[in-house]
C-alpha positions in Angstrom: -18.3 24.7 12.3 -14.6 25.6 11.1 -13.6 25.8 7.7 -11.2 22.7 8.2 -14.8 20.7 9.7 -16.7 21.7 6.7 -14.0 20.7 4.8 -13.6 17.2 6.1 -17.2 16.9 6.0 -17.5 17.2 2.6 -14.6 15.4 1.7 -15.8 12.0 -0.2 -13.6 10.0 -2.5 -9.7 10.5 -2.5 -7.1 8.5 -4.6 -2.8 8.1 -4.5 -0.7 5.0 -6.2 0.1 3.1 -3.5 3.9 2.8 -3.3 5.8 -0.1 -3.1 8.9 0.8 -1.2 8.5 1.3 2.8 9.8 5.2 2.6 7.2 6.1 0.0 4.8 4.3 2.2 5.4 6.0 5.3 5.9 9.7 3.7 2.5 8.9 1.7 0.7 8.2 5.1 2.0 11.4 6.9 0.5 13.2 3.4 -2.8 11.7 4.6 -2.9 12.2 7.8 -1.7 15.8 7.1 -4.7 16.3 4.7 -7.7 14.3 5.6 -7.4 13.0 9.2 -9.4 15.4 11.4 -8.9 14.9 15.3 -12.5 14.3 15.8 -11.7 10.9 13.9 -12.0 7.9 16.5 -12.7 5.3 14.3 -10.2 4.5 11.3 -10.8 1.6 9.2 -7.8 -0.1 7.1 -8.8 -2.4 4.2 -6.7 -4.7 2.1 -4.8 -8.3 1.7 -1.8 -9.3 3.9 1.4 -7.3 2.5 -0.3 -4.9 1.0 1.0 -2.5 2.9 -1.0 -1.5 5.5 1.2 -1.4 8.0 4.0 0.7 6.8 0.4 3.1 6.4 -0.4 3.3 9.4 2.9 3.9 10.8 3.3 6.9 8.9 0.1 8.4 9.3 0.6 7.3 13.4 4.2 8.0 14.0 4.9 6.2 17.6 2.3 3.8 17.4 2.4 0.9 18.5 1.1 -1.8 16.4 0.3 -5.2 17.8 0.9 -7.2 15.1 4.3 -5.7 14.8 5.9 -7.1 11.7 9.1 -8.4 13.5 7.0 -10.7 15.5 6.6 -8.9 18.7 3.1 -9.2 19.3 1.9 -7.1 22.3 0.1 -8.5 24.5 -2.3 -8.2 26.8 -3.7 -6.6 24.1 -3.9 -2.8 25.0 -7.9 -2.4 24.0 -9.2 -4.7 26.1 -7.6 -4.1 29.0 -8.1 -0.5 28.4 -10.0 0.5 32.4 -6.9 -1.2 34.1 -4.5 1.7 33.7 -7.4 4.5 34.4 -6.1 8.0 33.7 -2.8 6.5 31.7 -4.7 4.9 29.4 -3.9 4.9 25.9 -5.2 7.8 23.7 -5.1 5.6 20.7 -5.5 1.9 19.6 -4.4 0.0 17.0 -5.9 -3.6 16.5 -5.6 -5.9 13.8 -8.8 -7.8 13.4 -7.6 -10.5 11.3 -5.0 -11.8 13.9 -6.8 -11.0 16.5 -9.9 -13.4 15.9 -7.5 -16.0 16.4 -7.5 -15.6 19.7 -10.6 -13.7 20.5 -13.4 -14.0 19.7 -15.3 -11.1 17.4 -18.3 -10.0 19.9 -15.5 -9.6 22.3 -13.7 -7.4 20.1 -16.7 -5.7 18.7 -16.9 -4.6 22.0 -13.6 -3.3 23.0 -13.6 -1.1 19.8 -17.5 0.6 21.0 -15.9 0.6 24.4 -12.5 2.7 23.1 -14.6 5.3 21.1 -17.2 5.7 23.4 -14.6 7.0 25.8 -13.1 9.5 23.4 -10.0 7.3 22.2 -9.2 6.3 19.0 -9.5 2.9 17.4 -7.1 2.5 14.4 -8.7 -1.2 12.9 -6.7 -3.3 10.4 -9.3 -5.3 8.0 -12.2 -3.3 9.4 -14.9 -5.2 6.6 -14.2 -8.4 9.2 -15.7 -6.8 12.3 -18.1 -4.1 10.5 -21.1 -6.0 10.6 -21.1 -6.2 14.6 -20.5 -2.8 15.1 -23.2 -1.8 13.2 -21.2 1.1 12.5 -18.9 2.8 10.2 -15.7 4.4 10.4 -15.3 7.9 10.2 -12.4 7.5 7.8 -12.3 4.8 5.7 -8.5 3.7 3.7 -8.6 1.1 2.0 -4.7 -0.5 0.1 -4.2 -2.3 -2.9 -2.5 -1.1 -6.4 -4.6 2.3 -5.4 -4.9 3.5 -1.5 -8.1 4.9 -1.7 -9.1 7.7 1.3 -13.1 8.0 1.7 -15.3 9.2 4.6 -18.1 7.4 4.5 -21.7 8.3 5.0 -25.0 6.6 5.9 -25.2 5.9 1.8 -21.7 4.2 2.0 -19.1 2.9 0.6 -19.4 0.2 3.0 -16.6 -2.0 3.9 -16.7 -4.7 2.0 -17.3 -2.3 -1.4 -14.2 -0.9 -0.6 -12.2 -4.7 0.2 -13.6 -5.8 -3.3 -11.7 -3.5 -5.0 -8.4 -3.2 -3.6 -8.4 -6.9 -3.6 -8.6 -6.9 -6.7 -6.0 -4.3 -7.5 -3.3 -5.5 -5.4 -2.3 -8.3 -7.9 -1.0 -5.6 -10.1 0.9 -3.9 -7.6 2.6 -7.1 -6.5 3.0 -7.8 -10.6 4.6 -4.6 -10.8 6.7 -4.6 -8.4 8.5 -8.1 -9.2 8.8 -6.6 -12.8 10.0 -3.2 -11.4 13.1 -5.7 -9.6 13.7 -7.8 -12.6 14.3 -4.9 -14.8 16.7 -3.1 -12.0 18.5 -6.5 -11.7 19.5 -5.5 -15.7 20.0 -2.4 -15.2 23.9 -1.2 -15.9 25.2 -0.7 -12.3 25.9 2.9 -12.6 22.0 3.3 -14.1 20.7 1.1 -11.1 22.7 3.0 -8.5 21.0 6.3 -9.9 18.0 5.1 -10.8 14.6 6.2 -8.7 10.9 4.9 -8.2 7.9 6.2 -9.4 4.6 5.0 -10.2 1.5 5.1 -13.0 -1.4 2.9 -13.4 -0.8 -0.9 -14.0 2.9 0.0 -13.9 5.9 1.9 -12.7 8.7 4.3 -14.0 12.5 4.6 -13.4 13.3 8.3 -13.6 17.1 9.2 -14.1 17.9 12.6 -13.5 20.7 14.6 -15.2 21.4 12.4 -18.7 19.3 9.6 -20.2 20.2 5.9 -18.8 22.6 4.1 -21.0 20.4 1.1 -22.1 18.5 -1.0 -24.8 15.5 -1.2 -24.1 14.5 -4.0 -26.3 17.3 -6.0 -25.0 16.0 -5.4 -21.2 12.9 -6.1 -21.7 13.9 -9.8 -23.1 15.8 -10.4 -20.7 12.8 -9.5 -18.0 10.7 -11.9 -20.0 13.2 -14.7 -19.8 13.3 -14.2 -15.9 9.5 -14.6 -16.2 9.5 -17.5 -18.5 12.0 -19.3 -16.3 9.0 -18.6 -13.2 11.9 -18.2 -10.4 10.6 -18.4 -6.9 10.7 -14.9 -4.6 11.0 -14.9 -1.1 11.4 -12.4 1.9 15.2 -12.3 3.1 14.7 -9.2 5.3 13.3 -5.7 5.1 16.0 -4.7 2.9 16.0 -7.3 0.7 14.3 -10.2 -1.5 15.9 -13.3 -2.7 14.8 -13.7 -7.1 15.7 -17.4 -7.7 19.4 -17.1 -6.5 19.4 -13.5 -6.8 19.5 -10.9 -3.5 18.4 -7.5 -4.6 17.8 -4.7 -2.8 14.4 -3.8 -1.7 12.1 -1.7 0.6 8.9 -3.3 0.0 10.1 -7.2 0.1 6.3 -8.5 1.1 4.7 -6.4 -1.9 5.5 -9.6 -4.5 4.2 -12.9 -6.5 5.1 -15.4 -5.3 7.0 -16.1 -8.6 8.3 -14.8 -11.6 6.0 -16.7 -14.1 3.0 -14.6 -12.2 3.6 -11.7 -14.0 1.6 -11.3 -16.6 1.4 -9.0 -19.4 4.9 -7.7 -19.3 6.1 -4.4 -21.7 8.3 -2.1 -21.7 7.6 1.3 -23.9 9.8 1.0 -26.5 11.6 4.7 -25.9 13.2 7.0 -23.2 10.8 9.4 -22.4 11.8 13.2 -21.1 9.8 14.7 -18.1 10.3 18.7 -18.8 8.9 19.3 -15.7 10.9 17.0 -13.3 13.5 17.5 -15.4 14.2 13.8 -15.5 14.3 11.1 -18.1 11.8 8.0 -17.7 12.0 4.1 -18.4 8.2 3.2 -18.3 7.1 -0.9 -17.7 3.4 -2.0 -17.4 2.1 -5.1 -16.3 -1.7 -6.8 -17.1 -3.7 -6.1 -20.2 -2.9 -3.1 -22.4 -0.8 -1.8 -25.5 3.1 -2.3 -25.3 5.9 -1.3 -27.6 5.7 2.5 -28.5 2.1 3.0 -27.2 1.4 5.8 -24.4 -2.1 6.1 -25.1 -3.4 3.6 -22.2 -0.5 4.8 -19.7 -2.7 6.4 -16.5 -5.7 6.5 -17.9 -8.4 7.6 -16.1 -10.9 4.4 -16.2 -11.5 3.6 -12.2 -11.5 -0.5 -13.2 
């Protein structure tokens, strides 16, 4: 066996910030792919809620692919896996399937199937919500991703995780990615326009930071963050406009990840700014840090990325 195989076979328990902008997304999943996708992976399991991302994963880890629960509505059909011994030598090298949408309109035997069928004949299955069908295939995937407020990158063994260890989790998580990000909006919706138009994205635990390179944003913090809690008080509804943008009670604001939200403002709970500009001497940037959930607020850093796996 290569170094590369070894490698990949010993490969266990992996774990990024899930982004919440589409760009982050799809460079994140070439990073994956890149890293811990070996080509003798058939079967790829994707875990987590509706808007959670999974997608935008996929997409980048499968550049070309085509999805057939494509998010602008174009759903292909037939769908490609089970019609896969109609085109013989042109058929597709790799499937994606969605099993969620899919049981709607076949049923999960079938589908069961179709996947065995795929991977049997050397292709490679690529299955959104993979804990729905697990249980009749009676077998699991050689890599295992599962997306919430964590993406978490496992290859499983005969011991586990299974499926549905993996989906308890990131269901769990997500809430405070979707918390986060409608608190990351609300506090760029305050932001001085310059500072906005400068301002970019990262992300730690529970949370997320605006990092301004150059100078330190011109801003009171104290006054931002009460005006982000009066957006929350208020509970203002947020909807999907269009992949560039969500609508904050009356508000359009610009935004790459516009399905990665509560549904409204009065969901966020927990909300907290750190009380001070912080200095990264390594990025050479300075940093507005917000949380979201349970934890310390006002000057505290002590809880910021900790380490607890929750």
């Amino acid at each position: 066996m290569s170094y590369s195989g070894r490698m990949q076979q010993n490969h266990y328990y992996s774990v990024f910030f899930a982004p919440r902008g589409r760009d982050r997304m799809y460079e994140l999943g070439m990073q994956i792919a890149q890293m811990y996708l070996s080509p003798f992976d058939k079967l790829i399991g994707i875990i987590g809620e509706a808007g959670s991302g999974k997608s935008m994963l996929i997409k980048g880890m499968f550049p070309g692919l085509e999805l057939t629960n494509d998010d602008n509505g174009v759903n292909v059909r037939p769908l490609p896996i089970l019609d896969q011994d109609d085109y013989g030598f042109f058929t597709a090298h790799t499937y994606h399937i969605d099993i969620r949408f899919e049981a709607a309109f076949t049923q999960m035997g079938t589908l069961a199937e179709a996947i065995l069928r795929a991977v049997k004949n050397g292709k490679r299955v690529i299955v959104e919500h993979f804990d729905l069908i697990y249980t009749m295939l009676n077998v699991n995937a050689n890599l295992l991703i599962g997306v919430g407020e964590e993406i978490i990158i496992t290859r499983p063994t005969i011991f586990g995780p299974l499926p549905a260890e993996l989906h308890e989790r990131v269901a769990k998580s997500v809430v405070y990615r979707r918390m986060t990000h409608t608190a990351e909006d609300l506090c760029e919706i305050f932001l001085p326009e310059e500072e906005f138009r400068r301002c970019k994205h990262r992300d730690i635990k529970h949370g997320f930071l605006l990092a301004f390179e150059g100078r330190p944003p011109e801003v009171d913090l104290i006054d931002l963050e009460f005006k982000v809690e009066e957006c929350i008080e208020k509970d203002l509804t947020i909807s999907y406009v269009d992949e560039e943008h969500v609508r904050i009670g009356d508000i359009v604001h610009p935004c790459t990840g516009p399905r990665t939200h509560v549904p409204s403002t009065g969901c966020v709970e927990g909300f907290r700014l750190l009380h001070r500009i912080v200095y990264d001497p390594i990025e050479q940037c300075y940093l507005i840090a917000g949380r979201v959930g349970p934890g310390a607020g006002g000057d505290s850093i002590d809880d910021v990325n900790d380490i607890t796996l929750d």
